[in-house]
MIDOSE-1310 file (N, C-alpha, C; in nm, 2 decimals, decimal comma, always signed):
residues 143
xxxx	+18,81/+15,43/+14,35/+18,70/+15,35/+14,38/+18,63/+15,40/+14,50; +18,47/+15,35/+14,49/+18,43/+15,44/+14,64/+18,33/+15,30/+14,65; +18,32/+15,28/+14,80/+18,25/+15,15/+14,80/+18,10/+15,23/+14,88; +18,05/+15,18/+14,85/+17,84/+15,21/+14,89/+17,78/+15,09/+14,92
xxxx	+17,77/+15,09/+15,07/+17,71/+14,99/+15,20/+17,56/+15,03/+15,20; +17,48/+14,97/+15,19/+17,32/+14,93/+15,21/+17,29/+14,86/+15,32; +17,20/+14,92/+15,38/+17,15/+14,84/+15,53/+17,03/+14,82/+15,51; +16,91/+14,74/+15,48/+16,79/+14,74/+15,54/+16,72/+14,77/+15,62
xxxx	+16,64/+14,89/+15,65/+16,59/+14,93/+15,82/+16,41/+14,93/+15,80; +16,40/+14,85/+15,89/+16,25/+14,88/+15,91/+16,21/+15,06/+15,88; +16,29/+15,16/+15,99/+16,25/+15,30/+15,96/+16,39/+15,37/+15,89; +16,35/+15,41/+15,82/+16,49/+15,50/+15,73/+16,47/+15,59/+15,75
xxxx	+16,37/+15,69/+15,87/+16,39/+15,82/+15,90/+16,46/+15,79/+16,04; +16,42/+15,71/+16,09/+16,48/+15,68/+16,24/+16,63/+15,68/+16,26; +16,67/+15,51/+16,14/+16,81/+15,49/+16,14/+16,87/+15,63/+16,03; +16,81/+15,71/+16,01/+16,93/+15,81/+15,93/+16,91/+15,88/+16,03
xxxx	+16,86/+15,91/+16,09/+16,85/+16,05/+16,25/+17,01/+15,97/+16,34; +16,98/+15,85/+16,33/+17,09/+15,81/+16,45/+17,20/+15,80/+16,37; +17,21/+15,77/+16,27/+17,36/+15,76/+16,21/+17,41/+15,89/+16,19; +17,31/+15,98/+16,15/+17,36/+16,10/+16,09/+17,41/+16,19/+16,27
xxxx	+17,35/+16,15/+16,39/+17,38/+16,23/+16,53/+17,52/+16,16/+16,55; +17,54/+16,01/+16,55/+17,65/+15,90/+16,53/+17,81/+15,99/+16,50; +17,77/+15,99/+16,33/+17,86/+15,98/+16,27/+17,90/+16,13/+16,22; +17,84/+16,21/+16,20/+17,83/+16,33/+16,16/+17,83/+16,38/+16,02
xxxx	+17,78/+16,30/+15,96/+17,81/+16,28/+15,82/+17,67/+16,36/+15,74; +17,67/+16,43/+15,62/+17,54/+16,47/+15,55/+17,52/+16,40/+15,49; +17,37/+16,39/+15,44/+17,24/+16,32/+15,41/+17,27/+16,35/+15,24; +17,27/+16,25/+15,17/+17,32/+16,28/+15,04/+17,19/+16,27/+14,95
xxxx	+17,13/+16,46/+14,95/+17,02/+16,44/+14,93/+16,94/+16,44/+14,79; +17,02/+16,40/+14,68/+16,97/+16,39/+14,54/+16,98/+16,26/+14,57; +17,01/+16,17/+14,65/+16,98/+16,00/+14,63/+16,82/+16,04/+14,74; +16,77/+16,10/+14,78/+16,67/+16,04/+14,89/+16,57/+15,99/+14,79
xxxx	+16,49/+15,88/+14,86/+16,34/+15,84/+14,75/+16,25/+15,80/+14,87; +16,16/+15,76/+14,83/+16,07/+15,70/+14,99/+16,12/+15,59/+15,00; +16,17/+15,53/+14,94/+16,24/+15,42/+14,99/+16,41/+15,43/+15,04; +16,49/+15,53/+15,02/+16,61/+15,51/+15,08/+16,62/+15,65/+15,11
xxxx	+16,76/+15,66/+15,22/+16,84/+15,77/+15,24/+16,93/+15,71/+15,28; +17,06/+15,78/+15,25/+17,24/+15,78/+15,30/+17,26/+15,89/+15,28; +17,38/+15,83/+15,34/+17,48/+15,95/+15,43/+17,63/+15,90/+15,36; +17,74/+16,05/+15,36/+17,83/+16,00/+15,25/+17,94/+16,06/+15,34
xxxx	+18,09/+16,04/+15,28/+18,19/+16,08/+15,31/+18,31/+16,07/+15,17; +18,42/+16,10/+15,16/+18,45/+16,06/+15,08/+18,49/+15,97/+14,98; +18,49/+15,89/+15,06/+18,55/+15,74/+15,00/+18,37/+15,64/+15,04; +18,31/+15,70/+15,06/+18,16/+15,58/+15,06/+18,06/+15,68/+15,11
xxxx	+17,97/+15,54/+15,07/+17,86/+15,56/+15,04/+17,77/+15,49/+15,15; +17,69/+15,53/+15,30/+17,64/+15,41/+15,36/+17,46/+15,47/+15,37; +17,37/+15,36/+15,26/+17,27/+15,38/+15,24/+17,18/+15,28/+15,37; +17,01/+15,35/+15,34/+16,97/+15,28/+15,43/+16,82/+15,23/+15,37
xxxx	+16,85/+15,15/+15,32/+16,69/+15,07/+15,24/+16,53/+15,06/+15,31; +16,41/+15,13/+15,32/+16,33/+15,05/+15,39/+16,27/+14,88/+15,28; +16,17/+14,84/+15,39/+16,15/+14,72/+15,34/+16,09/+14,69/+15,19; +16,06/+14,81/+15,15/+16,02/+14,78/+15,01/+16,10/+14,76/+14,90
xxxx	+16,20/+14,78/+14,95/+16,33/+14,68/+14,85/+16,37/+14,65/+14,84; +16,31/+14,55/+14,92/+16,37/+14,41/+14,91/+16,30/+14,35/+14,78; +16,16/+14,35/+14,77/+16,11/+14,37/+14,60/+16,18/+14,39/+14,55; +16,18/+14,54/+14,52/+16,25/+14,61/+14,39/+16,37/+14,55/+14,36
xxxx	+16,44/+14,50/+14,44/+16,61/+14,42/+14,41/+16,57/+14,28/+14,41; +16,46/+14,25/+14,41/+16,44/+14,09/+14,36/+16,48/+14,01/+14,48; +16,45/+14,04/+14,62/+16,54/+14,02/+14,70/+16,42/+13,90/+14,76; +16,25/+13,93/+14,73/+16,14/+13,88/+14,81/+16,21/+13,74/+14,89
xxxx	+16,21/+13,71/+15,01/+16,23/+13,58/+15,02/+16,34/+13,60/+15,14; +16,40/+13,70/+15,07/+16,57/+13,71/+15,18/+16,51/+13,79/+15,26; +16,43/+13,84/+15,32/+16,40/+13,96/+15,44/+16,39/+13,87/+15,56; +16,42/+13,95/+15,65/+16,38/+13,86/+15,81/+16,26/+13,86/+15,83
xxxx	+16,20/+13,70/+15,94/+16,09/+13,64/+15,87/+16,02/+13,74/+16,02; +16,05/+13,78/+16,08/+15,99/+13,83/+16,22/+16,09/+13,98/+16,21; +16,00/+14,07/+16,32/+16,04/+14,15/+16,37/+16,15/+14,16/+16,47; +16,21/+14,06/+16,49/+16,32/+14,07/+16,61/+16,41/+14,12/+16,57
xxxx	+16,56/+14,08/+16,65/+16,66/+14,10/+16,61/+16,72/+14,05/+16,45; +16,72/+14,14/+16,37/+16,79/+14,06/+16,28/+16,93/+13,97/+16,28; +16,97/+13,92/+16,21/+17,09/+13,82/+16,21/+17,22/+13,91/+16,17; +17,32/+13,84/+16,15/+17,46/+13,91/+16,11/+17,49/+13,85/+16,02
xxxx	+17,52/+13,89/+15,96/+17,60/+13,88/+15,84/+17,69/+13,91/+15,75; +17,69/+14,07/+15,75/+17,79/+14,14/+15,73/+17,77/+14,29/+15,86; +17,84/+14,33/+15,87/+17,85/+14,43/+15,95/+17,96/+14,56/+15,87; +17,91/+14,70/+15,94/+18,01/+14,81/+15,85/+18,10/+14,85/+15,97
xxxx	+18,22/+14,90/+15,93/+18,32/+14,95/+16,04/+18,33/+15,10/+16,02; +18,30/+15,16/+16,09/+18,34/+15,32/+16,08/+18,47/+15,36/+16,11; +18,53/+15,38/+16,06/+18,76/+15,42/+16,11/+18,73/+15,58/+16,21; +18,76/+15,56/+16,26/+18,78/+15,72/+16,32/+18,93/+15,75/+16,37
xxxx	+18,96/+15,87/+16,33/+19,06/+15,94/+16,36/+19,16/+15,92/+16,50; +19,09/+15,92/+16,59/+19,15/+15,90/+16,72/+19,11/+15,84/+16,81; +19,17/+15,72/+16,89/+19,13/+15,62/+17,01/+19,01/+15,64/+17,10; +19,01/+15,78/+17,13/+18,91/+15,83/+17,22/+18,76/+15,91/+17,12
xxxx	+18,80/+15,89/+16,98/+18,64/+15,88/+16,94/+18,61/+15,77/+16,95; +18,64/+15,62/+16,94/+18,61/+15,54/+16,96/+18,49/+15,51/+17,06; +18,56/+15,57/+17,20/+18,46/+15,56/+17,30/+18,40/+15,66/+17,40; +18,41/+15,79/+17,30/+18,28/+15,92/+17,27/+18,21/+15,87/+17,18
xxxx	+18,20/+15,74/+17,05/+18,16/+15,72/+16,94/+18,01/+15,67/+17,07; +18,08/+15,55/+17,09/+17,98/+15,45/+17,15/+17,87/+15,50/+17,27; +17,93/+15,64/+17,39/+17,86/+15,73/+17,46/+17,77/+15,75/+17,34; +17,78/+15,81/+17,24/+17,69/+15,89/+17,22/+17,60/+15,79/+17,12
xxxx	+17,69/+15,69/+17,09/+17,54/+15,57/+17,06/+17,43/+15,54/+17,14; +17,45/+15,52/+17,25/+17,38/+15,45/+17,36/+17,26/+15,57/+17,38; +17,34/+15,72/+17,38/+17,27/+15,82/+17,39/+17,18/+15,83/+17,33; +17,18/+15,78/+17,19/+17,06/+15,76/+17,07/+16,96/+15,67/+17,04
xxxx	+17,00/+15,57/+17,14/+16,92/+15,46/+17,07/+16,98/+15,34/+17,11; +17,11/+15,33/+17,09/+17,20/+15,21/+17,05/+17,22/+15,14/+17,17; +17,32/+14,99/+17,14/+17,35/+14,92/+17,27/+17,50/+14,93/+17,27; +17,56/+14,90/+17,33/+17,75/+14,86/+17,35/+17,73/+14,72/+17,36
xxxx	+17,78/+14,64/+17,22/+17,77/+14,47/+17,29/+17,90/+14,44/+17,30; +18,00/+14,51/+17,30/+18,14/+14,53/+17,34/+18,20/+14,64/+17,38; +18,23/+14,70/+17,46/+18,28/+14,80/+17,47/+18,43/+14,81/+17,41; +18,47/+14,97/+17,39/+18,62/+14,99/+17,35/+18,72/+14,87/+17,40
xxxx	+18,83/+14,81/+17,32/+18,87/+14,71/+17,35/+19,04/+14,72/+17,27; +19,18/+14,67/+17,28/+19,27/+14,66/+17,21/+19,20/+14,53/+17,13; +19,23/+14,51/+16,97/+19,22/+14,42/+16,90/+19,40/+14,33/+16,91; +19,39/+14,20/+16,85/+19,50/+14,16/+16,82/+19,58/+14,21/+16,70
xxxx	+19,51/+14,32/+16,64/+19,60/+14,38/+16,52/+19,61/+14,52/+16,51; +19,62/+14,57/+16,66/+19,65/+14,71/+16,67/+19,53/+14,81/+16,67; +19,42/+14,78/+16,68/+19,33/+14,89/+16,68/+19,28/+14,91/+16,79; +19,19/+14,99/+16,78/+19,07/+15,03/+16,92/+18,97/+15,06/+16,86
xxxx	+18,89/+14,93/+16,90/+18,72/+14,94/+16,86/+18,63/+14,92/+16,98; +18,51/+14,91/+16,95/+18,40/+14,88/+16,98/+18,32/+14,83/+16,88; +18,19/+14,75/+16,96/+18,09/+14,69/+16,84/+17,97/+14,71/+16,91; +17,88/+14,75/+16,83/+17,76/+14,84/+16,92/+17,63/+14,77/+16,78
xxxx	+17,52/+14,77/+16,83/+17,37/+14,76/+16,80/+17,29/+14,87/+16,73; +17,29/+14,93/+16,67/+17,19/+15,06/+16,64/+17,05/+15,03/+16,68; +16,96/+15,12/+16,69/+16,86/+15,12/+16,74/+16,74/+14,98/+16,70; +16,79/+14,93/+16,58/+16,68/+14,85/+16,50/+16,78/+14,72/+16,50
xxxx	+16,90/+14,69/+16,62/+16,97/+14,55/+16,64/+17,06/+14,57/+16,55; +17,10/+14,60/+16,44/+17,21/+14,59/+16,34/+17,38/+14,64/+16,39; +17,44/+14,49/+16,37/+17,58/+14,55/+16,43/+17,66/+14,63/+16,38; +17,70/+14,71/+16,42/+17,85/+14,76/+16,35/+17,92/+14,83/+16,41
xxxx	+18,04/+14,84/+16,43/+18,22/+14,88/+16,49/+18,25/+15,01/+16,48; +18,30/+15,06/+16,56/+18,34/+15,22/+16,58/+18,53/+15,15/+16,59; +18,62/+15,20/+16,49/+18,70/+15,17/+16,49/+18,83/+15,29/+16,44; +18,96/+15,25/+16,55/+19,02/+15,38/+16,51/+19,19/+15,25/+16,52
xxxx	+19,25/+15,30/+16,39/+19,34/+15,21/+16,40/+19,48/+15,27/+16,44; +19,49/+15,32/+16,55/+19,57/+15,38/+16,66/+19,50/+15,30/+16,78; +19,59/+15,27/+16,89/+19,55/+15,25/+17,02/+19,58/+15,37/+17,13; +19,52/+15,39/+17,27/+19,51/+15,47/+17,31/+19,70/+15,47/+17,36
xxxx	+19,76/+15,56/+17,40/+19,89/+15,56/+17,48/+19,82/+15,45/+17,57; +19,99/+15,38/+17,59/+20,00/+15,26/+17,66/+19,93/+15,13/+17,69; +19,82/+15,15/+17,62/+19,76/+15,00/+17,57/+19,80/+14,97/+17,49; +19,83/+14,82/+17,49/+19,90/+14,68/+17,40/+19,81/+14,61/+17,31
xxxx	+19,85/+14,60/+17,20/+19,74/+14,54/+17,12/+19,75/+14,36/+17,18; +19,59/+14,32/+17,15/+19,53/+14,19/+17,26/+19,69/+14,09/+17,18; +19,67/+13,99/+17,22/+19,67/+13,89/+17,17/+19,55/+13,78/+17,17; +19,57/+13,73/+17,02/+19,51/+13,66/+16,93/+19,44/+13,51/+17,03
xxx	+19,33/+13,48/+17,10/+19,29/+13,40/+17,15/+19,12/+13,35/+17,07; +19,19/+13,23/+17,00/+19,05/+13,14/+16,93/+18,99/+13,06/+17,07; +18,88/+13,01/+17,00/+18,83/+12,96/+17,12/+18,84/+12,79/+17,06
């Protein structure tokens, strides 16, 4: 199975310039149309919609009603290899465009992430499920 994530972006030359400097992944270029481009790896697929398909998928109605921040709803996690891409991931977000609305952090189940903004507000996690030597994974505090 290979799972294929779709994002909505006002600019799909913008947000593929930053995912593709991000992540380092190629531009999977028999899908391009003027309405999308993604970027692939082996196990997925993460596309990037502009607004005119929200039409074509019958979506009219679900788009955000303003230009602000969009909302959350679902978010993508990128896995990376080692603790310290994690937080070379998110440098070189910030470098691009992006925000840190968490920085690198132990989770309560062993990992080291971060959760960052891309250039057009959309969240999503730089995540490496190793922690660095000698950090403890958090414990679990609800609010």
């Amino acid at each position: 199975m290979k799972l294929y994530v779709n994002l909505f972006c006002r600019d799909i030359e913008a947000q593929l310039a930053f995912y593709t400097a991000l992540l380092g992944l190629p531009e999977v270029e028999h899908a391009r149309s003027p309405i999308y481009r993604a970027l692939a790896a082996p196990c997925f697929q993460f596309g990037l919609h502009a607004p005119a398909a929200y039409g074509l998928l019958q979506l009219d109605g679900r788009s955000p009603q303003d230009e602000g921040v969009p909302p959350v709803t679902a978010y993508p996690t990128f896995m990376l290899d080692q603790p310290a891409d994690v937080s070379t991931g998110a440098e070189r977000a910030v470098a691009l465009g992006g925000a840190v609305l968490k920085p690198p952090y132990a989770t309560y189940y062993g990992e080291w992430q971060t959760v960052l903004n891309d250039p057009e507000g959309h969240v999503f996690r730089l995540s490496c499920a190793a922690l660095p030597e000698g950090v403890q994974a958090a414990v679990l505090s609800l609010p």
